[in-house]
Every structure is written in structure tokens, then in C-alpha cells.
SEKE-832390 format. One line per field, with one value per residue (C-alpha): x, y, z; residue in one letter; residue number from 1; chain. Coordinates in steps of 0.05 Angstrom, whole numbers, plus 32768, in hexadecimal, padded with zeros to 4 digits. Layout:
<pts>
x = X, ... $
y = Y, ... $
z = Z, ... $
type = A, ... $
seq = NUM, ... $
mol = A, ... $
</pts>
This chain:
<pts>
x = 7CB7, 7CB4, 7C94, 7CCB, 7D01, 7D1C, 7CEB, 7D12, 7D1D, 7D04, 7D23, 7D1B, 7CF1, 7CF8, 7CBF, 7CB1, 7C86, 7C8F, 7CB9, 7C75, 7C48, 7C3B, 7C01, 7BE7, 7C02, 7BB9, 7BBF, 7C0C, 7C03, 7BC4, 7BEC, 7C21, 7BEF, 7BD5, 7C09, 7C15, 7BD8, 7BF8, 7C00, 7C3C, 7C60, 7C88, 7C9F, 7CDB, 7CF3, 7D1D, 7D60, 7D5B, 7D64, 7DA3, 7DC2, 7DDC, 7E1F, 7E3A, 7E42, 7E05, 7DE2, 7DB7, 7DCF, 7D9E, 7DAA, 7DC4, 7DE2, 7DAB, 7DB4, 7D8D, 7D72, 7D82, 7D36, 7D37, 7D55, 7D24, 7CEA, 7D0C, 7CED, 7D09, 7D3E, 7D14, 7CD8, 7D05, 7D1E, 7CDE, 7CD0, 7D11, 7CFD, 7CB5, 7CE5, 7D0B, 7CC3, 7CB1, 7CF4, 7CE9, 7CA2, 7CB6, 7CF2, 7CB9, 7C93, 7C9A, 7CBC, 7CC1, 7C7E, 7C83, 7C39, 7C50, 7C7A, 7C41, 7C3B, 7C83, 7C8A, 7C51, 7C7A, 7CB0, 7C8F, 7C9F, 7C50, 7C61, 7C84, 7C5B, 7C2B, 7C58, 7C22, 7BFA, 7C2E, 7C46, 7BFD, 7C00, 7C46, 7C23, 7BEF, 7C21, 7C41, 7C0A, 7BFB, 7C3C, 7C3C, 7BF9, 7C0E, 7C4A, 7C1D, 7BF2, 7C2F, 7C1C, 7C2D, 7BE8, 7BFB, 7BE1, 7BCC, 7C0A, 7C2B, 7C27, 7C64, 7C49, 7C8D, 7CD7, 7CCB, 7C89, 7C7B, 7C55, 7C32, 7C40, 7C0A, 7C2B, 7BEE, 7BF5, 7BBD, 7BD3, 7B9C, 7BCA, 7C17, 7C33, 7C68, 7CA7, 7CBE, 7CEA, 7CD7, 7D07, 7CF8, 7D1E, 7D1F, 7D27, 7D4A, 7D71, 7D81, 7D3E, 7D22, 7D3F, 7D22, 7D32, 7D2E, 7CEB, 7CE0, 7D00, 7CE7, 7CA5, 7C7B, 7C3C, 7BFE, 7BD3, 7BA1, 7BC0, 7BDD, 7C0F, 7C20, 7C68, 7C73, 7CA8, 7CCA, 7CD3, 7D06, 7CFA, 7D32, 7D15, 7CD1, 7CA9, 7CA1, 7CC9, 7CB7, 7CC6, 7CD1, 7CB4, 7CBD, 7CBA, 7CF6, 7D10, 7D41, 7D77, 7D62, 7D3D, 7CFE, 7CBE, 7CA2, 7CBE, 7CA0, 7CA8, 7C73, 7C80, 7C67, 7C64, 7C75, 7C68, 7C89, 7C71, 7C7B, 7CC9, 7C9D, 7C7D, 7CC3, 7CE8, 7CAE, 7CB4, 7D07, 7CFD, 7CD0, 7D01, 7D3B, 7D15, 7CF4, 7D42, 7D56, 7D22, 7D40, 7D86, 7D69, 7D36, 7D71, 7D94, 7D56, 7D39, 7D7B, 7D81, 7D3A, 7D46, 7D8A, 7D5B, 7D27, 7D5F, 7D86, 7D43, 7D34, 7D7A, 7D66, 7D2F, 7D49, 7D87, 7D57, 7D23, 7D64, 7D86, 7D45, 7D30, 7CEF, 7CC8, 7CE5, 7D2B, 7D47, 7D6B, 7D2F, 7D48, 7D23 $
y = 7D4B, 7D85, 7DB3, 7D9F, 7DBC, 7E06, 7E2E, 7E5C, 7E5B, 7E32, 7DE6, 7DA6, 7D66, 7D2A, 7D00, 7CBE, 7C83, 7C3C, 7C05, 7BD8, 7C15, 7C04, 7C39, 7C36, 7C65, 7C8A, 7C92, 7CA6, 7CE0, 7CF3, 7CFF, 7D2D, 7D50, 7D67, 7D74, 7DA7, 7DCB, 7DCC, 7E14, 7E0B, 7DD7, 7DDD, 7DA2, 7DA0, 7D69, 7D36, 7D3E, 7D86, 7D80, 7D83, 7D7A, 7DB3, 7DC1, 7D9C, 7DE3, 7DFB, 7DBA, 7DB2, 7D8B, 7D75, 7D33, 7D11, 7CCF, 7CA2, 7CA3, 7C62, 7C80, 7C56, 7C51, 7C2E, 7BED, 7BE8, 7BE4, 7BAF, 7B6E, 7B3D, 7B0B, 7ACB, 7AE9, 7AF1, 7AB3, 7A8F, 7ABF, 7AA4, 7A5B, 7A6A, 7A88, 7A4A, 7A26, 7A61, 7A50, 7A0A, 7A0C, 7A36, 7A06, 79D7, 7A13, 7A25, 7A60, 7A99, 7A93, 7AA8, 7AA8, 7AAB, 7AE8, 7B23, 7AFC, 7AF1, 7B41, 7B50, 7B19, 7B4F, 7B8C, 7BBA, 7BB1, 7B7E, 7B95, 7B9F, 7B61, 7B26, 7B00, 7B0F, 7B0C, 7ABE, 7AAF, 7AD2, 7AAD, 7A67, 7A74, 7A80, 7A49, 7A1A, 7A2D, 7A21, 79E2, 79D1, 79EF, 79C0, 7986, 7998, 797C, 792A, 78E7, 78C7, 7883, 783D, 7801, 77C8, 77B2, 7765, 7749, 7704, 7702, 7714, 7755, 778E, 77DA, 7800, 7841, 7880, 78B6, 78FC, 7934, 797E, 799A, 79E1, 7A05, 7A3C, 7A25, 79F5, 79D1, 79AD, 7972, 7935, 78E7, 78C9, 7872, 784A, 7803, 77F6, 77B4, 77C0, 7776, 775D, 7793, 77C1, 7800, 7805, 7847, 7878, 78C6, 78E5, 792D, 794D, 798E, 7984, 79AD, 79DD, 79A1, 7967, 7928, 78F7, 78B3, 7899, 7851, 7830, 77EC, 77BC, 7782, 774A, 7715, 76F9, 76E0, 7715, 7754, 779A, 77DE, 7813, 7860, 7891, 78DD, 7927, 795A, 7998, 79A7, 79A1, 7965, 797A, 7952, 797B, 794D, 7936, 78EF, 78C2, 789B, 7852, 7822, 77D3, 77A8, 7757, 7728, 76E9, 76CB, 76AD, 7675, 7665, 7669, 763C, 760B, 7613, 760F, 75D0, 75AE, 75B6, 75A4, 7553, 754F, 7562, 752A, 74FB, 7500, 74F2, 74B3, 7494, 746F, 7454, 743B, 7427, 73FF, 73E3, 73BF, 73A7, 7382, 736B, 734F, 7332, 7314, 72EF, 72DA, 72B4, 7293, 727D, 7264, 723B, 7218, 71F9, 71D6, 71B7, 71A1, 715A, 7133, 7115, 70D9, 70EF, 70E7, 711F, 7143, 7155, 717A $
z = 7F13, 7EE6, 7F22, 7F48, 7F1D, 7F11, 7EF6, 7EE2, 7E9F, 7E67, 7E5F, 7E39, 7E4E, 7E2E, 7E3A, 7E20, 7E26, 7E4D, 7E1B, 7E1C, 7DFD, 7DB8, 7D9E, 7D51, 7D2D, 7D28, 7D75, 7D77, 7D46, 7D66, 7DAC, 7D8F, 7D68, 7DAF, 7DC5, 7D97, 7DB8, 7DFF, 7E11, 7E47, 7E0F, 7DD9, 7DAB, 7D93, 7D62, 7D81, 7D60, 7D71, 7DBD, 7DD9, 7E22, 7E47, 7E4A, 7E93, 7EB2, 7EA6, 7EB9, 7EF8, 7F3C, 7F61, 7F6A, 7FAA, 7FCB, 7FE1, 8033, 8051, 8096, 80DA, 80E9, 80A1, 80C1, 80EF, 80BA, 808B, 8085, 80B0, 8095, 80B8, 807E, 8045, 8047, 8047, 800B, 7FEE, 7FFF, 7FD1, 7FA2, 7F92, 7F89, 7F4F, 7F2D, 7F2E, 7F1A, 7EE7, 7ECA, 7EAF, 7E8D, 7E3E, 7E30, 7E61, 7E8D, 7ED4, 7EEC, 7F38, 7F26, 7F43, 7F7F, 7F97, 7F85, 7FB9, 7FE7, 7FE4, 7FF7, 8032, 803C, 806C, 809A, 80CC, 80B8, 80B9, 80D5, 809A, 806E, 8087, 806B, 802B, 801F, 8039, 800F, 7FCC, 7FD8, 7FDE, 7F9E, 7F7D, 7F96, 7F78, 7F34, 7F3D, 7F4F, 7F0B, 7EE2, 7EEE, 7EE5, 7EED, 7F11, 7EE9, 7EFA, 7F03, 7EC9, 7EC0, 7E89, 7E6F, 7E47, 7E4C, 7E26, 7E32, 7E27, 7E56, 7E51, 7E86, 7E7E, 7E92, 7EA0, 7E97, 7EC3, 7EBE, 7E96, 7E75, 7E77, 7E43, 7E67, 7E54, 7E81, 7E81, 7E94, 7EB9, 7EBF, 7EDF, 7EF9, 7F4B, 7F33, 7EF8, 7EF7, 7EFF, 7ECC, 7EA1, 7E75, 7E30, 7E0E, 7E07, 7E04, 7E35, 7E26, 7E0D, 7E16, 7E27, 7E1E, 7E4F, 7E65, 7E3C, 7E43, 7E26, 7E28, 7E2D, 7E16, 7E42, 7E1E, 7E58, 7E63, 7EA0, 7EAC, 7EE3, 7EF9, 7F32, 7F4A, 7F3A, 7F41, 7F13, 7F2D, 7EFB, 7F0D, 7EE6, 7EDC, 7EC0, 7E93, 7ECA, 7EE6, 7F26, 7F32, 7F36, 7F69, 7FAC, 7F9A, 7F6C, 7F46, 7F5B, 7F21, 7F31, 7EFC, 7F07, 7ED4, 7EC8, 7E84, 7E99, 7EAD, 7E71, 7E4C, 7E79, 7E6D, 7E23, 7E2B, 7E52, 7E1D, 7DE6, 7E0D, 7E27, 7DD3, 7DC5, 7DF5, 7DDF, 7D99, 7DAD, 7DD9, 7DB8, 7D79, 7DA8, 7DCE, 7D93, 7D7D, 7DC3, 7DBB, 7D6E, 7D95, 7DC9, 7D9A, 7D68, 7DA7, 7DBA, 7D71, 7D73, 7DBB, 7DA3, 7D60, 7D7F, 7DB5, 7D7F, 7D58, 7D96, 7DB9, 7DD4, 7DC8, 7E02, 7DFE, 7E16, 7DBE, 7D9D, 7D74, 7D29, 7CF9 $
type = X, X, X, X, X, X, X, X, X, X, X, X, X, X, X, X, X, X, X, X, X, X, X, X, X, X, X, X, X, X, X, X, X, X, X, X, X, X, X, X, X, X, X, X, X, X, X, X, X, X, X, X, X, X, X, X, X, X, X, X, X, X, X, X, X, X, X, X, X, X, X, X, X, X, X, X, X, X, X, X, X, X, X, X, X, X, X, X, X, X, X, X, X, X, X, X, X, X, X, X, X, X, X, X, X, X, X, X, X, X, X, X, X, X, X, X, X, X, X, X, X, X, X, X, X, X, X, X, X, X, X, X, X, X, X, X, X, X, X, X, X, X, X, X, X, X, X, X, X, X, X, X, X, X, X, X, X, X, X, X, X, X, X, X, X, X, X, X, X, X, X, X, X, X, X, X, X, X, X, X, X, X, X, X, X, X, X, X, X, X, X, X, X, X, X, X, X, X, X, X, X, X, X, X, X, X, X, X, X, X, X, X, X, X, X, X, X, X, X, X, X, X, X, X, X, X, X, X, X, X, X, X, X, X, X, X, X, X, X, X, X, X, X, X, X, X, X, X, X, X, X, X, X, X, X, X, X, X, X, X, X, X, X, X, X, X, X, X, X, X, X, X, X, X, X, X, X, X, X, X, X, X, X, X, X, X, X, X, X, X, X, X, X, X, X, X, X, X, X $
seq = 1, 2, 3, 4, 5, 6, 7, 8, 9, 10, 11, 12, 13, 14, 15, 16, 17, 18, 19, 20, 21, 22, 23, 24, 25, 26, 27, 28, 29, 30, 31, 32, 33, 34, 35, 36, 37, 38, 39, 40, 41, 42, 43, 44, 45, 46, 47, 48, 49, 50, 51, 52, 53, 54, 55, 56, 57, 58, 59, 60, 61, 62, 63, 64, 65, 66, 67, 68, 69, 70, 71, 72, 73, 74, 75, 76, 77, 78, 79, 80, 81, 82, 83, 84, 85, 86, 87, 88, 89, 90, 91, 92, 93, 94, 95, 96, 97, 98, 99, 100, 101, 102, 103, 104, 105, 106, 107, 108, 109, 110, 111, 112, 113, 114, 115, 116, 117, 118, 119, 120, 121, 122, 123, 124, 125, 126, 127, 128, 129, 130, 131, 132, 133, 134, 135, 136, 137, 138, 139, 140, 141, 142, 143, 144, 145, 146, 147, 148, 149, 150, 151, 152, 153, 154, 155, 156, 157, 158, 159, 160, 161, 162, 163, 164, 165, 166, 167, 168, 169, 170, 171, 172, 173, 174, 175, 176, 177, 178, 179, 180, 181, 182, 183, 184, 185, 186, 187, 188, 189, 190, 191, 192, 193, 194, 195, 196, 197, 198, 199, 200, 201, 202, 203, 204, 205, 206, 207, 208, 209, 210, 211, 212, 213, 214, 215, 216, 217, 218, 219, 220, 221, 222, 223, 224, 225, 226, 227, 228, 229, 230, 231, 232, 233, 234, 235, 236, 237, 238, 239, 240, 241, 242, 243, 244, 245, 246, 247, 248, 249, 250, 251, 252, 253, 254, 255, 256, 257, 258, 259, 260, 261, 262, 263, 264, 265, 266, 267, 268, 269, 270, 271, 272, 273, 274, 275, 276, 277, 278, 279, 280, 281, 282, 283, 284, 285, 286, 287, 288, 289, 290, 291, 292, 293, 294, 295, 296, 297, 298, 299 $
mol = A, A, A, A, A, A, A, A, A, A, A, A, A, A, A, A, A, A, A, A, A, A, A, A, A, A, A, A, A, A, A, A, A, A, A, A, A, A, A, A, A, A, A, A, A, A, A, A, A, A, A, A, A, A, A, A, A, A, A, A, A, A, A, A, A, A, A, A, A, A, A, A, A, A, A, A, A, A, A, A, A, A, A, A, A, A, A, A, A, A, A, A, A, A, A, A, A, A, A, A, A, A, A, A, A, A, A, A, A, A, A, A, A, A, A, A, A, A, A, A, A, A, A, A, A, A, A, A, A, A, A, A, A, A, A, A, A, A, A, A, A, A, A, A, A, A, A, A, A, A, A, A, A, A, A, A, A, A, A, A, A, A, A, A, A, A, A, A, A, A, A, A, A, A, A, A, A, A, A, A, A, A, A, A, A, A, A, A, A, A, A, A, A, A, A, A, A, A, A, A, A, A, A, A, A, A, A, A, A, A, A, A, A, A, A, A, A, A, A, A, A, A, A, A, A, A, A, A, A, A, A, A, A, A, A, A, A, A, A, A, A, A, A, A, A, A, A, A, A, A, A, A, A, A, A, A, A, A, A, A, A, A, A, A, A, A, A, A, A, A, A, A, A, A, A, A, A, A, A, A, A, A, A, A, A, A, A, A, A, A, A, A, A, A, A, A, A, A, A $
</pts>
């Protein structure tokens, strides 16, 4: 840039590193030291240099002018939106990520260059091929499916084991449960959201609540922030209750001892009126009896 410019008389350059260069001090003093050495350079402090005054400055600058045959070489719109489509993946794989990570950020850069355009065959491949692999990454962040839950009683917890596969991101997701039969089953409350390690895992206990006897499936599934599930499927959990039986059983026992109680007085009063009756029957027939003989019998 500096060969490029009037060499006509002597000028200032103000050069200065990129904002992510951070030298030790030993190495930083060590550079403008040689530079002090340069025979076509002289330093000058910082606060010394001053711009030109606007008449004497330099205009060499021009308005950018896209050429026709420029059109003709863009990528095609059919290609960038596919490359927009992979983009929308990246920002949703990156919703469930801890702080500012964007892994797939390099590759949906090289997505965008003018390199392909004359390879879009090659370049539908590379995109196919970052894709896939968002998707997997996606697919890292779990819910590891359980056996059936079985309630032998009204009430029951059950355990959900979420899986963070991805070896390098900590991730930050929400557990949405809820019951395909809120009237059969319902969910009480749990932890809704939790980070979870670079290859960890962590149960969430799910409190339970069956009002009727059978079968009920719960739908388990992973979010973002914003509420957008990170998988197209849900993870289908069945839950079979059969303890209501038991119950009614128990229900119906204390309601017939319940109605034994009330029963069995007057039962029992019933038979001491039968016996006594019988007692008196028997009593009157001995005193008004005959003998064989056809004479009144007296005692």
C-alpha cells in the first residue's frame, strides 16, 4: 500500500496491530526497538502526528462500480438459500450452547465463498455434508429413552436421563413433560432447566399423578431458551397405572366392616327378641297343658 502511494515527498504511516494481538511487554518493546534501526523509517511519537490539512490531502479514492460480467459469476439464489436453510440449523444448534460458541461458524463462512461458483456440484456436497453434521451435533444433546413406568399407587416419580454427547460444548436446555391425557395423568412440578456438561448426564425426577387405572403416555422433548425443540421427535414415555385397583379393594373393605357395624345391633337385637319370644311360647304351653288322660294338668 505504501509503494502504491506518492512518492514524492515524505508522509506519515500509521501502522498498527490486529485488536486480538496481545504481545508481552518484553516482545512489544523489542519490536519498536527495531524499528528504530529501519533505515527508510522514522518513528515519530504518537501524539506528534497530525492529519493534513483537507487541501493538501490526497484523493485517490473512488466509488465502488460492480461490473455487468459480475452478475453473471454470483452464486445462484437456489445455493444461497440452501446455505441459508444450514444457517438456521447453526443458530439453532447454537441456542442450546453456553455462552457464545459457534463451532459451525468456519464452515458456513467457506459455504459463502465465491469459490463455488463454478462447483455447485461440489459445493451441494460440501453443504450436505455440514449439515449432516449439525444435525448429529444436535442429535448429541439426548433424552436416553427408559424402560415403561409401572404406578402401583395413585401417586409415583419417575426419572428422565438427558445426555450431553458433545465432547467440548456445555449446553443449556429445557425439559418440557407433559401428559397425552391430562385427565388420566397429570405432571406435577420438576426442573425445568439445567446446563449440562461436555459428556455428562442428568437425571430429572418427574412426580406423577394417575386417576384412573391403565395405560398413558407421556411426551418428553428438549428446547432452547425460546421454546423451539431441538429435535423433530419427541421422546414418547409409557406410563401403566395399576394400583387404583388395590385402593378400590381397600375402599370397598372399609365401607361392608363399616356396614357390618351399623347391621350387626340390630341383628343381634332381632335374635335376643327371637329367642325371648320363644322362651315365652314355651313357658305359656307347659302351664295350660293336659295330661294323657284328657284332665287339666296343674303344677
Amino acid at each position: 500500500m505504501i509503494a502504491g502511494q506518492d512518492v514524492g515527498g515524505d508522509r506519515v504511516v500509521v501502522a498498527y496491530p490486529g485488536p486480538d494481538w496481545n504481545p508481552s511487554a518484553e516482545l512489544a518493546a523489542g519490536v519498536l526497538e527495531a524499528s528504530d534501526a529501519l533505515p527508510w523509517l522514522s518513528p515519530e511519537p504518537l501524539e506528534d502526528v497530525e492529519p493534513a490539512d483537507a487541501e493538501g490531502r490526497e484523493n485517490t479514492r473512488r466509488a465502488l462500480t460492480y461490473p455487468e460480467r459480475g452478475y453473471e459469476d454470483e452464486l445462484t439464489s437456489t445455493y444461497l438459500g440452501q446455505v441459508a436453510d444450514v444457517n438456521r440449523d447453526v443458530r439453532l444448534f447454537n441456542s442450546v450452547l453456553f455462552g457464545d460458541a459457534d463451532p459451525f461458524r468456519p464452515a458456513v463462512l467457506r459455504m459463502e465463498s465465491f469459490h463455488w461458483r463454478d462447483r455447485e456440484d461440489l459445493a451441494g456436497v460440501v453443504r450436505s455434508l455440514v449439515s449432516d453434521s449439525i444435525d448429529e451435533h444436535l442429535g448429541d444433546v439426548r433424552i436416553i429413552p427408559g424402560e415403561p413406568v409401572t404406578l402401583a399407587s395413585s401417586t409415583g416419580t419417575t426419572g428422565i436421563v438427558v445426555a450431553n454427547d458433545l465432547e467440548d460444548e456445555t449446553v443449556h436446555v429445557i425439559l418440557s413433560v407433559y401428559s397425552e391425557n391430562s385427565e388420566r395423568l397429570s405432571v406435577g412440578g420438576y426442573t425445568r432447566s439445567f446446563e449440562i456438561a461436555p459428556g455428562a448426564k442428568t437425571t430429572v425426577y418427574i412426580p406423577l399423578t394417575a386417576r384412573i387405572n391403565g395405560r398413558t403416555e407421556l411426551q418428553a422433548s428438549l428446547q432452547n431458551e425460546a421454546g423451539e425443540p431441538i429435535s423433530a421427535q419427541a421422546t414418547v414415555i409409557p406410563v401403566n397405572a395399576t394400583g387404583l385397583g388395590t385402593q378400590a379393594l381397600l375402599i370397598s373393605g372399609i365401607g361392608l366392616l363399616i356396614l357390618v357395624a351399623a347391621l350387626a345391633p340390630r341383628a343381634v337385637r332381632k335374635w335376643l327378641r327371637g329367642q325371648a319370644a320363644r322362651a315365652a311360647r314355651a313357658d305359656s304351653t307347659g302351664d295350660t297343658g293336659q295330661d294323657a288322660g284328657g284332665n287339666a294338668a296343674t303344677r
